[in-house]
N, C-alpha and C positions, 0 to 999 in steps of 0.2 A: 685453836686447831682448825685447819683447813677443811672444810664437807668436801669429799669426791662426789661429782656427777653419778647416778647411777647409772649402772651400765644397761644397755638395751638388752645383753644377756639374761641379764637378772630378772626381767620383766616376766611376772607370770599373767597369763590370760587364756582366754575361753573361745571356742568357735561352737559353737552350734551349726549342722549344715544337712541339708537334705537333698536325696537322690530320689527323682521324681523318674518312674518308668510307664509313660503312656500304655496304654493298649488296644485294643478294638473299641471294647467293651468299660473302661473305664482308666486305672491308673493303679500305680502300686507305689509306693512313697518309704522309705524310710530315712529315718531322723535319727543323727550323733550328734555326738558329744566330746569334743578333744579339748584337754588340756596341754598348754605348752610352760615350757621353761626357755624364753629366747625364740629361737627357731626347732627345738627338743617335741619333742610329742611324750611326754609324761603318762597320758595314761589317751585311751579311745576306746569310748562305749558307745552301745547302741541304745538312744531310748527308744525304740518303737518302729514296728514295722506294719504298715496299711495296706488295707484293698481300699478300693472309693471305686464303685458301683454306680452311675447318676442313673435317675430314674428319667431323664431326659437324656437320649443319644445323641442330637445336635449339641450338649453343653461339652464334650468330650474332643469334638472338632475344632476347637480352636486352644492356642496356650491360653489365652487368658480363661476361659473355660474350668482347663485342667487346674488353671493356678485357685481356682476361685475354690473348686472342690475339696482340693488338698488341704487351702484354707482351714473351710470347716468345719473337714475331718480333725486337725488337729488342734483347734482351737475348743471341741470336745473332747478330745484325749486330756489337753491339760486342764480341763475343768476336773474329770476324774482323779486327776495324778493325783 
């Protein structure tokens, strides 16, 4: 008997994705989680929502800055998880 190709529909997978909102004063981040079936959204949660505070105000003025902070804010969050 012949195997069918599986279909790209079939295909289940994961996004992970975060929405970074700069501010004066530092950053706010939150972090989801979707699952798909295909191109379907199955299910979308929120893991986690952040302040990031820097104790240095020039680290805030540039993205790579911001990126560095959000960093690791969350690379503490998932130590906790």
């Amino acid at each position: 008997m012949e195997e069918k190709a599986p279909s790209a529909a079939d295909a289940e997978w994961r996004e992970i994705y975060v929405h970074i909102y700069p501010r004066g004063d530092g950053a706010h981040f939150i972090v989801r989680l979707r699952r798909f079936k295909g191109t379907r959204i199955i299910w979308d949660r929120r893991l986690g929502s952040f302040e990031v505070v820097p104790a240095d105000a020039d680290t805030v003025r540039t993205l790579a800055g911001i990126l560095t902070l959000v960093g690791m804010v969350a690379t503490e969050a998932g130590k906790r998880a």
